[in-house]
Backbone as ProteinMPNN parsed JSONL, in Angstrom:
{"seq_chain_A": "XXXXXXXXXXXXXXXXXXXXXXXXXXXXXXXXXXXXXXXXXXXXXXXXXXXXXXXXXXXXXXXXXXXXXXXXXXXXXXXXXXXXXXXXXXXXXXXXXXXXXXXXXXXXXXXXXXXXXXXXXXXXXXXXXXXXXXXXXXXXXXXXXXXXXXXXXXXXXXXXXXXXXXXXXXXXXXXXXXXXXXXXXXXXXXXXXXXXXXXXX", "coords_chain_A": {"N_chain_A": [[37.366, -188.085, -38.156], [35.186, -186.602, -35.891], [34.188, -183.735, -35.231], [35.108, -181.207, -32.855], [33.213, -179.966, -30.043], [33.595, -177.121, -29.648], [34.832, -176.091, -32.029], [32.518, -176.775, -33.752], [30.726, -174.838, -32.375], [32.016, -172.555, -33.406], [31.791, -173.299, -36.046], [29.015, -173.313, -36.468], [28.465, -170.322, -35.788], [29.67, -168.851, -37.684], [28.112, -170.086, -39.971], [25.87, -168.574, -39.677], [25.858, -166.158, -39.79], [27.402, -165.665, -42.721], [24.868, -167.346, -44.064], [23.009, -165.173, -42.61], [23.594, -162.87, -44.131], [23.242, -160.048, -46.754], [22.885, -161.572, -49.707], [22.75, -163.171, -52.789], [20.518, -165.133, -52.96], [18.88, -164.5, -50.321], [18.085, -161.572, -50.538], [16.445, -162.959, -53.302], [14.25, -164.193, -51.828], [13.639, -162.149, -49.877], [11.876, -160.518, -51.982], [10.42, -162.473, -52.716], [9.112, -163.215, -50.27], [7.541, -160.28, -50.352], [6.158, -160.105, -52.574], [4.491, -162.74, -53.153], [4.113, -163.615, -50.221], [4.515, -165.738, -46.835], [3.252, -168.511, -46.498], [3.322, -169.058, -49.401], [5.705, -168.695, -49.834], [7.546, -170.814, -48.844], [8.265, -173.431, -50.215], [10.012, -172.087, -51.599], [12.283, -171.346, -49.796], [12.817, -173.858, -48.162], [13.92, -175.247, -50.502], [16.44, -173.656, -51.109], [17.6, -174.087, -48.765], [18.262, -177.344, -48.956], [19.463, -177.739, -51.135], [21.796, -175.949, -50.465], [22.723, -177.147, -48.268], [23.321, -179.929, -49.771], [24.677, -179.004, -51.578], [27.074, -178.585, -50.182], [28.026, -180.872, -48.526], [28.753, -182.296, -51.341], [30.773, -180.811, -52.262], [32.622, -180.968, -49.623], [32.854, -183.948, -49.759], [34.527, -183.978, -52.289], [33.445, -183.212, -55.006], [35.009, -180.544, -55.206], [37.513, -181.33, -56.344], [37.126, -181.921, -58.71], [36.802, -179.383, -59.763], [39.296, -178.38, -59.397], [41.121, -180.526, -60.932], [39.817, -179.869, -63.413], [40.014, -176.599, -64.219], [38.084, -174.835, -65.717], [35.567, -175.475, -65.713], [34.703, -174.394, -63.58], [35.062, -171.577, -64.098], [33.001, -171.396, -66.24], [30.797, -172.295, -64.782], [30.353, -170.114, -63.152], [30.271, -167.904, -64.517], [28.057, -168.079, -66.007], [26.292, -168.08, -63.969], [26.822, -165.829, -63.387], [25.814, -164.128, -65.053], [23.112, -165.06, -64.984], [22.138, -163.679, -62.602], [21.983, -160.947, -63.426], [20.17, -161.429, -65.459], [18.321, -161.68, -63.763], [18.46, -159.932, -61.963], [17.697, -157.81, -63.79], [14.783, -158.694, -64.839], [13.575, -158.153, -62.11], [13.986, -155.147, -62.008], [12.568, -154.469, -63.489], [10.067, -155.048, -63.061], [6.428, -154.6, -62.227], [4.396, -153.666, -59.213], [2.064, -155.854, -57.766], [-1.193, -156.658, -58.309], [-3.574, -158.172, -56.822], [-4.863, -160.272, -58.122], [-2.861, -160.831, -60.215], [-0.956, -161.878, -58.171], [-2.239, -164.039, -57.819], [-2.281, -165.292, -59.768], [0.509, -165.562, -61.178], [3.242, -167.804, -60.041], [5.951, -168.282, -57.682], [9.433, -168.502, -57.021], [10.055, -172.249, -57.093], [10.772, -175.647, -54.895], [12.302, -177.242, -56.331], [13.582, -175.432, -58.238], [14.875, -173.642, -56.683], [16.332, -175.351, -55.435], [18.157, -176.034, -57.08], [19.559, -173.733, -58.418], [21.589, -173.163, -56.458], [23.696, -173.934, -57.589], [24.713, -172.162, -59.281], [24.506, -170.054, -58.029], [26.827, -167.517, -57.168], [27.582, -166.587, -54.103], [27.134, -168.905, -52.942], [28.76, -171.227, -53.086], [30.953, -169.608, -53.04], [30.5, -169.721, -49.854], [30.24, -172.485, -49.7], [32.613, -173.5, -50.628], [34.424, -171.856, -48.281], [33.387, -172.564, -45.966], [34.417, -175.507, -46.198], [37.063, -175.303, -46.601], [38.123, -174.028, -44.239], [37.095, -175.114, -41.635], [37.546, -177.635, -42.123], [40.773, -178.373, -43.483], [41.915, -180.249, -43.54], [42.474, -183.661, -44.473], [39.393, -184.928, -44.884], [36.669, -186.64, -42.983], [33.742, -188.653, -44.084], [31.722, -188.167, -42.299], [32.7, -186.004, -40.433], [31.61, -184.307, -42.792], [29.228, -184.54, -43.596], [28.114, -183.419, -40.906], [28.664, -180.64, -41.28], [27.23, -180.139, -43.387], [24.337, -180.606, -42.167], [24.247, -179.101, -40.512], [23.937, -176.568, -41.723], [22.251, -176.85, -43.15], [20.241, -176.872, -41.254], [20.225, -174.464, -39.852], [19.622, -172.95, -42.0], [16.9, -172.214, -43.156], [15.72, -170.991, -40.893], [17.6, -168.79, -40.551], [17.459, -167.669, -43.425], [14.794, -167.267, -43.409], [13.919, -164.97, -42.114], [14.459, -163.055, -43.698], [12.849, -163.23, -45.482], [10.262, -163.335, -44.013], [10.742, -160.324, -43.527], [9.951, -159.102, -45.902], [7.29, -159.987, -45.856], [6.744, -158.489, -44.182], [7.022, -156.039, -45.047], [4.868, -155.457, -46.697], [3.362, -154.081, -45.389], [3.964, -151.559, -45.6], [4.845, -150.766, -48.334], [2.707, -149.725, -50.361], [1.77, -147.84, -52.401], [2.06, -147.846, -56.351], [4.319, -146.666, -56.931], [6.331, -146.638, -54.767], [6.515, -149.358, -54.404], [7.787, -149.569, -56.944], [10.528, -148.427, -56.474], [11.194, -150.212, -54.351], [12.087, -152.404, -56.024], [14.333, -151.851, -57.548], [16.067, -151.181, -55.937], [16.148, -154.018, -54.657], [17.083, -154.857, -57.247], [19.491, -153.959, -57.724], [21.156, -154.688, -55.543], [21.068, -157.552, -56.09], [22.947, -157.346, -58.657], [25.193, -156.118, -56.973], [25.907, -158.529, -55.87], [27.602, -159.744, -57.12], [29.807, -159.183, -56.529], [31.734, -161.021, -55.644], [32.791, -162.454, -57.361], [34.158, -160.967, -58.911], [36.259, -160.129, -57.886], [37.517, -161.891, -58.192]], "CA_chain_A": [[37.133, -187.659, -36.788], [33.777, -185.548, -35.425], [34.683, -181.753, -34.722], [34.751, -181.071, -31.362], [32.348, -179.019, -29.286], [34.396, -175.992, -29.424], [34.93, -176.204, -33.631], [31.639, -176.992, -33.775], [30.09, -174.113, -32.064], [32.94, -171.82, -34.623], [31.258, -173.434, -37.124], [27.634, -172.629, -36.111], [28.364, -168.665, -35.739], [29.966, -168.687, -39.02], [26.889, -170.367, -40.551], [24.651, -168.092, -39.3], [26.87, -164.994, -40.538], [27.265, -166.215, -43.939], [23.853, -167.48, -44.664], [21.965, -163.903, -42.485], [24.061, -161.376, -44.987], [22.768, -160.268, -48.007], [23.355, -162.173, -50.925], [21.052, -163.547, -54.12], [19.051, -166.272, -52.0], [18.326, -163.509, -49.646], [17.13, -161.105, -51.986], [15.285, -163.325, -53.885], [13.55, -164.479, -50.895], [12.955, -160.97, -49.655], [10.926, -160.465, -52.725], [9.224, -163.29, -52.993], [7.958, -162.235, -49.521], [6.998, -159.206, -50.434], [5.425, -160.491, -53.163], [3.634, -163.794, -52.749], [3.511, -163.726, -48.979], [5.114, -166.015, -46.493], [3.245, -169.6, -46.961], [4.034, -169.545, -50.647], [7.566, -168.547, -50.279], [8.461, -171.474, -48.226], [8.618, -174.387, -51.32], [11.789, -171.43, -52.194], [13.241, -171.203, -48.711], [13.354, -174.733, -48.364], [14.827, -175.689, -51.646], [17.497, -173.207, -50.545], [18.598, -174.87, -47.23], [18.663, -178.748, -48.645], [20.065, -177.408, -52.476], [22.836, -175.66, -50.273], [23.299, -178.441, -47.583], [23.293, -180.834, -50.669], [26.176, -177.985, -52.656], [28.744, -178.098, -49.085], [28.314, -182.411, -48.705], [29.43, -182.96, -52.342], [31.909, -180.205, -52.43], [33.471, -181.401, -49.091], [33.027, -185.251, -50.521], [35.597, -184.242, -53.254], [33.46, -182.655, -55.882], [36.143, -179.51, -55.553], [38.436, -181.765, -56.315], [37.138, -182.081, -59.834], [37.192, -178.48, -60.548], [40.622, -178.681, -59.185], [41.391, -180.632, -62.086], [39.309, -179.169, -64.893], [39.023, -175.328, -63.778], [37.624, -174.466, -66.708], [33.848, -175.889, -65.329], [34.432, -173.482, -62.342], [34.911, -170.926, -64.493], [31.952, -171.721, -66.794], [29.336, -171.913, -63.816], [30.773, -168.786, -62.146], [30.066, -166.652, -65.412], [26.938, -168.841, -66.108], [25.404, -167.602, -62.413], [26.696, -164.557, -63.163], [24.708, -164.11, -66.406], [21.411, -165.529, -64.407], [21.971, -162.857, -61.726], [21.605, -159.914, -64.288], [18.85, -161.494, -65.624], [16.824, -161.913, -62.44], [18.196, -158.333, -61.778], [16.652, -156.96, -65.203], [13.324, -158.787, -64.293], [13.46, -157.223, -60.689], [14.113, -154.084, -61.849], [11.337, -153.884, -64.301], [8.262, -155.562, -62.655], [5.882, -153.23, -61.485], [3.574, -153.752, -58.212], [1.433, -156.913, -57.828], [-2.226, -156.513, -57.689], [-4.497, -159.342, -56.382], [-5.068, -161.287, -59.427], [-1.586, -161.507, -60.587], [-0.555, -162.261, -57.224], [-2.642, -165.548, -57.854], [-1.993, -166.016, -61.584], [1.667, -166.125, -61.035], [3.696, -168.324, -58.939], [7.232, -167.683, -56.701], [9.925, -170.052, -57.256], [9.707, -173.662, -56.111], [11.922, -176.221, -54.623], [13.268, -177.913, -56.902], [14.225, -174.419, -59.148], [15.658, -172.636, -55.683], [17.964, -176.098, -54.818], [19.374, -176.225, -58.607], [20.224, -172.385, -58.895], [22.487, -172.95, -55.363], [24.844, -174.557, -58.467], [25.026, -171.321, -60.183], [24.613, -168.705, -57.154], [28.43, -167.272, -56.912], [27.955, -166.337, -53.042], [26.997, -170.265, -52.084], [29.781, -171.35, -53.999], [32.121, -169.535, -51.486], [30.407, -170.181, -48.527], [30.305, -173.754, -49.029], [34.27, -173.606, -50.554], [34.859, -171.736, -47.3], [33.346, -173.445, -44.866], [35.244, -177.063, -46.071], [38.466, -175.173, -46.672], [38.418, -173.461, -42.753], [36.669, -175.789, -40.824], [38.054, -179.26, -42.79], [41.322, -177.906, -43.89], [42.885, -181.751, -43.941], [41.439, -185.242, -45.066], [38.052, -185.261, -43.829], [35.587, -187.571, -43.077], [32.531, -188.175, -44.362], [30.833, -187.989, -40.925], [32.535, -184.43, -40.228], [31.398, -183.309, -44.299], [27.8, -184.418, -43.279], [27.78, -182.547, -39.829], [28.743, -179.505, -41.531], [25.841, -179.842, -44.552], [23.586, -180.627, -42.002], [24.2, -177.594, -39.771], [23.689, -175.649, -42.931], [20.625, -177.032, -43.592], [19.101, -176.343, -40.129], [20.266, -172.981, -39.855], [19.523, -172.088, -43.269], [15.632, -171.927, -42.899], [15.512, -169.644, -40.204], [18.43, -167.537, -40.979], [17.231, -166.773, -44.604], [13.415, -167.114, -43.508], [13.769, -163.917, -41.881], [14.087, -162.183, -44.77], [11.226, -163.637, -46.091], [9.58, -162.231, -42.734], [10.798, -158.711, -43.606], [9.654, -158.794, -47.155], [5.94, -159.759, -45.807], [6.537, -157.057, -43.266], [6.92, -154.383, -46.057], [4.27, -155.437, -47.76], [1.923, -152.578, -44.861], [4.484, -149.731, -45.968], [4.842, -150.637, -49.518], [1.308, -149.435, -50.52], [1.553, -147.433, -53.496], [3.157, -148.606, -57.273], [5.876, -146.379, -56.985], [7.479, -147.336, -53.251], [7.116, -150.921, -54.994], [8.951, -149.725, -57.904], [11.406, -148.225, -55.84], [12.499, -151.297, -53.744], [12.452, -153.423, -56.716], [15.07, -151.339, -58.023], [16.944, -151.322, -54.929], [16.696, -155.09, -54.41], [17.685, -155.574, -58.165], [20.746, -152.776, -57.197], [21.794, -155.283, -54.655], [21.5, -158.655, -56.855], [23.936, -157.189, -59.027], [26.219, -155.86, -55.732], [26.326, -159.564, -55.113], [28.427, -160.45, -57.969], [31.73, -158.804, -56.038], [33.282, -161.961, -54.936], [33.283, -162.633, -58.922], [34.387, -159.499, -59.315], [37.323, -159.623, -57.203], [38.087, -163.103, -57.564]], "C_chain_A": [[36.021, -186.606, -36.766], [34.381, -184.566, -34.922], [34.254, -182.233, -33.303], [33.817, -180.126, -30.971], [32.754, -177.797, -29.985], [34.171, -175.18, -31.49], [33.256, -175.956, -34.342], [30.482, -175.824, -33.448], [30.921, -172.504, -33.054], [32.076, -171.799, -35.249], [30.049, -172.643, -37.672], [27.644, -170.808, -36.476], [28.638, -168.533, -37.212], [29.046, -168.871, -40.174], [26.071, -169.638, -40.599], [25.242, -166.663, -40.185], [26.766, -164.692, -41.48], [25.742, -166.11, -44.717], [22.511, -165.975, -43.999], [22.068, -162.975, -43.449], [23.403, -161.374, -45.92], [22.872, -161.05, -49.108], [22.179, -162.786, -51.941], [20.363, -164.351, -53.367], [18.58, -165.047, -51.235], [17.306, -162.298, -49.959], [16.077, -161.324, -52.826], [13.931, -163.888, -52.909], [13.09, -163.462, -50.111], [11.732, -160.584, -50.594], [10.095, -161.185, -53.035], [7.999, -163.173, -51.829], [7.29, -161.603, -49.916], [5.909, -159.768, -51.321], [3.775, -161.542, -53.684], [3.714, -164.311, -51.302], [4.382, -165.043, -48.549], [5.075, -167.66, -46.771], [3.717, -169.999, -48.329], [5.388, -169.259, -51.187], [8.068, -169.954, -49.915], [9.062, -173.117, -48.972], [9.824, -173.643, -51.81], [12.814, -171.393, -50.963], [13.553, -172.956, -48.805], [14.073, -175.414, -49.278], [16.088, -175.128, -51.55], [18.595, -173.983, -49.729], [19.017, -176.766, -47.856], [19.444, -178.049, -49.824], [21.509, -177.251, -51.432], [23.507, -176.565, -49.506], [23.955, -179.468, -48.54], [25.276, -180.56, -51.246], [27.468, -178.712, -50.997], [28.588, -180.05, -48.658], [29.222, -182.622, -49.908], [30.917, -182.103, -52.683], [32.907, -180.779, -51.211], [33.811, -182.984, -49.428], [34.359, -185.011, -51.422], [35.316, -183.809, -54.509], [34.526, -181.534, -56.225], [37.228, -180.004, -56.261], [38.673, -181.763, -58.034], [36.889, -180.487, -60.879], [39.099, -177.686, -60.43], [41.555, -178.779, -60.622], [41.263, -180.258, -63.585], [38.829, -177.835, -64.3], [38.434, -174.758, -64.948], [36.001, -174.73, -66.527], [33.799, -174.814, -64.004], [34.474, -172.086, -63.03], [33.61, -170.374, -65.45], [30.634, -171.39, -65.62], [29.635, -170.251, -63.021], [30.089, -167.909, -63.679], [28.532, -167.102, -66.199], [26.032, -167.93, -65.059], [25.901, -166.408, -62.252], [25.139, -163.376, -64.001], [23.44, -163.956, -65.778], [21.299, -164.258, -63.625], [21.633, -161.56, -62.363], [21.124, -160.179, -64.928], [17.837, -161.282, -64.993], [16.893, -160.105, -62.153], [17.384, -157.349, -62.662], [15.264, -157.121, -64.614], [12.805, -158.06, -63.254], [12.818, -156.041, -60.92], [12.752, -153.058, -62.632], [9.823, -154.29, -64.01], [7.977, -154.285, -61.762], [5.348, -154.269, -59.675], [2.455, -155.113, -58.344], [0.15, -156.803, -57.504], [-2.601, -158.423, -57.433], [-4.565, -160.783, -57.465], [-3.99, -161.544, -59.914], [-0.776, -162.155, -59.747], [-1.095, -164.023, -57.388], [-2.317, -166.187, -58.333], [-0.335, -166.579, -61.082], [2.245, -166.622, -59.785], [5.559, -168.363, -58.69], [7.906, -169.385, -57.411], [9.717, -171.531, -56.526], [10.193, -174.615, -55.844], [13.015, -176.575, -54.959], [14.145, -176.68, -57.285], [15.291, -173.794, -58.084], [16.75, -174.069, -55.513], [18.49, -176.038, -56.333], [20.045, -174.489, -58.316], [21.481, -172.095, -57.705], [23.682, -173.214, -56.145], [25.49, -173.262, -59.297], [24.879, -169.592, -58.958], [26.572, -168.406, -56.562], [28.647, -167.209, -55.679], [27.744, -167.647, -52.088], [28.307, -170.865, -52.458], [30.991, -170.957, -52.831], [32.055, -169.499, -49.973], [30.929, -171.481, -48.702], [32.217, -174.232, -49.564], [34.862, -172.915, -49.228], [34.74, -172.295, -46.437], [33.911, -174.758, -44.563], [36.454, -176.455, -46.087], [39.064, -174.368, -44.934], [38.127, -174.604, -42.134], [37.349, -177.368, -41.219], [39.306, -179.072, -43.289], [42.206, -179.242, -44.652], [42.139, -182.412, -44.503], [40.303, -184.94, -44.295], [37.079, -186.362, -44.093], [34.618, -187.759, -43.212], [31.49, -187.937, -43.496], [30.795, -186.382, -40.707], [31.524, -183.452, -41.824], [29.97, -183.356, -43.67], [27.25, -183.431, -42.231], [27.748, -181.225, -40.277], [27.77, -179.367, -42.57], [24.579, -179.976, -43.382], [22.861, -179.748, -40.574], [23.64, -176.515, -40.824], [22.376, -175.347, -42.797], [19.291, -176.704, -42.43], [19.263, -175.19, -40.007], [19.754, -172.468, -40.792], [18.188, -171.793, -43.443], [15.345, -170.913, -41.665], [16.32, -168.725, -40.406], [17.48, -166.755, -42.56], [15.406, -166.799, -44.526], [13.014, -165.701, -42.652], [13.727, -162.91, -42.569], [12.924, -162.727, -45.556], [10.099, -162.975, -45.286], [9.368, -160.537, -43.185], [10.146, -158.384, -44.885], [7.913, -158.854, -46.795], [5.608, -158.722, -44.761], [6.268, -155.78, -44.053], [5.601, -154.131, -46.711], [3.181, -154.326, -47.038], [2.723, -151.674, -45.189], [4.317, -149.38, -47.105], [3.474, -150.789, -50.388], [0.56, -148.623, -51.782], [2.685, -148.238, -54.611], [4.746, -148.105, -57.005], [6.969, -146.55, -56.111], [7.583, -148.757, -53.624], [8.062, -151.052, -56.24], [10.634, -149.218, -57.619], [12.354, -149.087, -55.075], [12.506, -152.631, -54.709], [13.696, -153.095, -57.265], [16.068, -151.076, -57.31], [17.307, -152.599, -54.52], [17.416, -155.225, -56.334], [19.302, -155.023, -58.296], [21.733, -154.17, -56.532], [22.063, -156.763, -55.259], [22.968, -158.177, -57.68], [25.442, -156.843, -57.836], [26.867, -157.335, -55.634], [27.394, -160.498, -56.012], [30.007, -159.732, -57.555], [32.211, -159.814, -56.166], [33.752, -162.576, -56.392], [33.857, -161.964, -59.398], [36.136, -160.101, -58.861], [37.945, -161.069, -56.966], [39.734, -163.207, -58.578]], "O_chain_A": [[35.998, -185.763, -37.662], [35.21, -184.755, -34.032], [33.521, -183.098, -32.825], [33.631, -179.29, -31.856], [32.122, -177.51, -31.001], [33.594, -174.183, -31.923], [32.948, -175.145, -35.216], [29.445, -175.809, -34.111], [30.228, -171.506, -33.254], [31.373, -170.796, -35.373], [29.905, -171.852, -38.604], [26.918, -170.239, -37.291], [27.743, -168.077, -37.923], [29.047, -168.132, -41.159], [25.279, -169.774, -41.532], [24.798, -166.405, -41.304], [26.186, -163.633, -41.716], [25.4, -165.288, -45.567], [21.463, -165.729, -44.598], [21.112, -162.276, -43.783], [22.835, -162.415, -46.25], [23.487, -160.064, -49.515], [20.962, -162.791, -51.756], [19.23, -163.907, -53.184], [17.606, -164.553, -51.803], [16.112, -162.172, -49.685], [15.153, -160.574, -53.139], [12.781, -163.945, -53.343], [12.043, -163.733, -49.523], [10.648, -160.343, -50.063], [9.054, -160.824, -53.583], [6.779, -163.087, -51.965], [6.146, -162.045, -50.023], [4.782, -159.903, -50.844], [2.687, -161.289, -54.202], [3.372, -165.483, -51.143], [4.992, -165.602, -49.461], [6.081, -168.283, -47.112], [4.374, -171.023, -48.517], [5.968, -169.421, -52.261], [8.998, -170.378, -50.602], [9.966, -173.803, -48.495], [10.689, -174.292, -52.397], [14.031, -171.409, -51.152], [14.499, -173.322, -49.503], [14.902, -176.224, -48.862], [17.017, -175.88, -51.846], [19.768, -174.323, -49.887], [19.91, -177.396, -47.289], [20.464, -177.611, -49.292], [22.317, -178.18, -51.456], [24.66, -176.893, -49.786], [25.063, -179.9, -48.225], [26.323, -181.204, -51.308], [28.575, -179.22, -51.18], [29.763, -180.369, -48.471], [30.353, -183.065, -49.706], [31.91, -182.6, -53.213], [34.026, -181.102, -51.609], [34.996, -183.311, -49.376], [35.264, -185.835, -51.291], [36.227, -183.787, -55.337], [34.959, -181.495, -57.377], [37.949, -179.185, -56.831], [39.752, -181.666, -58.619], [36.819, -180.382, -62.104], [39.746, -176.879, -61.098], [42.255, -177.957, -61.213], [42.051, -180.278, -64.531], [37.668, -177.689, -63.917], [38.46, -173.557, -64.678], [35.238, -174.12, -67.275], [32.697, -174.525, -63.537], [33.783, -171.28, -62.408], [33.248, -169.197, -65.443], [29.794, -170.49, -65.656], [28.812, -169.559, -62.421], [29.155, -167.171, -63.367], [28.013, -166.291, -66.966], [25.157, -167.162, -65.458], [25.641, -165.772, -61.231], [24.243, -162.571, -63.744], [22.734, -162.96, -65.931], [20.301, -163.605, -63.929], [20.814, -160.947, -61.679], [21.163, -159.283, -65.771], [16.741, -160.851, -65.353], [15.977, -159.283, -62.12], [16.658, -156.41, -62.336], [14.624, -156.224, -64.066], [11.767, -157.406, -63.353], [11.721, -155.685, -60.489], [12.266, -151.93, -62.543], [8.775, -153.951, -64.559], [8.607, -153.479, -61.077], [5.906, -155.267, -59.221], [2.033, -155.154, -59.5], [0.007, -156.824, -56.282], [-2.032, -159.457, -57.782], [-4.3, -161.978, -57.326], [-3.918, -162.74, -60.198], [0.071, -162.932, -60.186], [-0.4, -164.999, -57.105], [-1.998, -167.342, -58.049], [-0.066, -167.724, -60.717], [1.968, -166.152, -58.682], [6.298, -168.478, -59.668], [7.496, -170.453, -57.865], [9.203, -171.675, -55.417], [10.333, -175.086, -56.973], [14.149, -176.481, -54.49], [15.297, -176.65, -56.853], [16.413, -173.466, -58.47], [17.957, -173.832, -55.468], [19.72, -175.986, -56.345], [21.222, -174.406, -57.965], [22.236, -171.129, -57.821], [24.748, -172.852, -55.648], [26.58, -173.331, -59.865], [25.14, -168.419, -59.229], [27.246, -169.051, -55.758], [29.771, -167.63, -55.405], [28.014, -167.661, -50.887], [28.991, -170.802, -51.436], [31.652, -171.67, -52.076], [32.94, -169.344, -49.132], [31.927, -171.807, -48.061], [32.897, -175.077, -48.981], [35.956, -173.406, -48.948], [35.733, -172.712, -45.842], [34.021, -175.253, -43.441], [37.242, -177.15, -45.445], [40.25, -174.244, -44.628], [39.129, -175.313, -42.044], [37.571, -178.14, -40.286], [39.307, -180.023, -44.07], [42.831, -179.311, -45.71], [41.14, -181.962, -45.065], [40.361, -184.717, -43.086], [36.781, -186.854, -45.181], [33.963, -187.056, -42.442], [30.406, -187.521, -43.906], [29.824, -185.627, -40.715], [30.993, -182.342, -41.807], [29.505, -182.304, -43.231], [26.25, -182.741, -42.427], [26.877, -180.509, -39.783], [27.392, -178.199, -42.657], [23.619, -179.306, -43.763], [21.787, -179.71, -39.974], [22.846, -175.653, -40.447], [21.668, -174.376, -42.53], [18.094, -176.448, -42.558], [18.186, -174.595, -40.049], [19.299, -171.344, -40.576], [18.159, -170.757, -44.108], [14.549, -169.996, -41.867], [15.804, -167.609, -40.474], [17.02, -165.616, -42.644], [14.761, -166.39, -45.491], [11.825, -165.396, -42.562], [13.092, -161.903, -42.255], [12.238, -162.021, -46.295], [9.22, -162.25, -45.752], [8.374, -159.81, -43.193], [9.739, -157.224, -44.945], [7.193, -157.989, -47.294], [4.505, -158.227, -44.531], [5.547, -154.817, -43.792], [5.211, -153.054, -47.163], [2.324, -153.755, -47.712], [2.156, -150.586, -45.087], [3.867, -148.278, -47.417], [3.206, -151.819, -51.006], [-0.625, -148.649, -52.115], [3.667, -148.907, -54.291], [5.819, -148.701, -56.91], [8.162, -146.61, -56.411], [8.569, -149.403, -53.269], [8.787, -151.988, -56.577], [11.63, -149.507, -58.282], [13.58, -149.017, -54.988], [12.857, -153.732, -54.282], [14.351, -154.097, -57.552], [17.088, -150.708, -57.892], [18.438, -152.758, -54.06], [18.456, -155.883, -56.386], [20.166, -155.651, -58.908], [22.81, -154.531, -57.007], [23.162, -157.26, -55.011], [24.032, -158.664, -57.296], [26.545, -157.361, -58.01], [28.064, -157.478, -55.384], [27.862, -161.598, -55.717], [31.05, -159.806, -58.205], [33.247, -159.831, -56.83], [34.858, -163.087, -56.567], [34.236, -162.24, -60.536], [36.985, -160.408, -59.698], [38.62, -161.429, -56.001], [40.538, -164.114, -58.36]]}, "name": "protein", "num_of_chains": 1, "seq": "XXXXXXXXXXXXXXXXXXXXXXXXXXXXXXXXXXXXXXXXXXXXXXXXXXXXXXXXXXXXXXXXXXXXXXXXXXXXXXXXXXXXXXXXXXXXXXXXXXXXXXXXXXXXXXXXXXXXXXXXXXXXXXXXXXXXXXXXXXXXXXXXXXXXXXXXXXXXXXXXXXXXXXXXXXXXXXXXXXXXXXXXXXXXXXXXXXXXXXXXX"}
């Protein structure tokens, strides 16, 4: 059965909620703003929105079903994508300021890399286990699983492309090395923050 209006517009707010808050996509997409500017972020925003649309289809399909049975692979990717996250935080924390030429040389993540890492990001993981276990709580159908990946997926480019916005916004304040070494060290602060729900699971 198709959600109703009502469910449907639940859903939506909740989507938007979820995917505006902080969390590692956000973060990393703040900095890549900042960094390489807004056209060459958007091969990482989009890999985001289908990767995660992609993650909340196969999990409401019945993939959950198979860490259900073997939790021992849910445990594995959870401490896997924890691992990655205090890597990316190390890197964060230690890159300096980007002049011109390195800005060129190196390049931001890119579709494909941002939809795989949605497999190993701990805070997609419980969106998209929340959003099938609230909104789908019974049998569902693969019509409703799709509606709800493909709400995701439209929201999820403008919700998390605003932080991409703010990161090329900073880039007129953040003008000397050391205010850039300062909010690298504050976003890499906050990558690690984002490993609570691992924390506390």
């Amino acid at each position: 059965m198709i959600m109703t209006t009502e469910q449907l517009l639940a859903f939506c707010a909740f989507a938007v909620i979820t995917l505006v808050t902080p969390g590692p996509n956000n973060m990393m997409i703040l900095t890549s703003g900042l960094n390489y500017g807004f056209v060459r972020t958007l091969p990482h925003l989009a890999g985001i929105a289908f990767g995660f649309a992609l993650m909340v289809f196969l999990t409401g399909a019945g993939l959950h079903t198979v860490f259900v049975r073997f939790p021992v692979l849910h445990t594995v990717l959870k401490y896997v994508g924890a691992a990655y996250l205090l890597w990316l935080a190390w890197h964060l924390a230690r890159s300096g300021p980007m002049d011109g030429e390195r800005r060129g040389r190196e390049r931001p993540m890119g579709f494909l890399g941002a939809a795989a890492f949605q497999w190993v990001n701990p805070k997609a993981w419980v969106m998209a286990v929340g959003a099938i276990s609230t909104y789908l709580p019974n049998a569902s159908h693969l019509p409703d699983v799709a509606l709800l990946a493909v709400v995701y997926g439209m929201l999820g480019a403008p919700c998390i492309g605003l932080w991409a916005g703010f990161g090329v916004a900073m880039r007129r304040v953040l003008t000397d090395a050391r205010s850039v070494r300062v909010f690298n060290g504050v976003a890499a602060a906050l990558l690690v923050a984002s490993l609570y729900p691992i924390l506390v699971e």
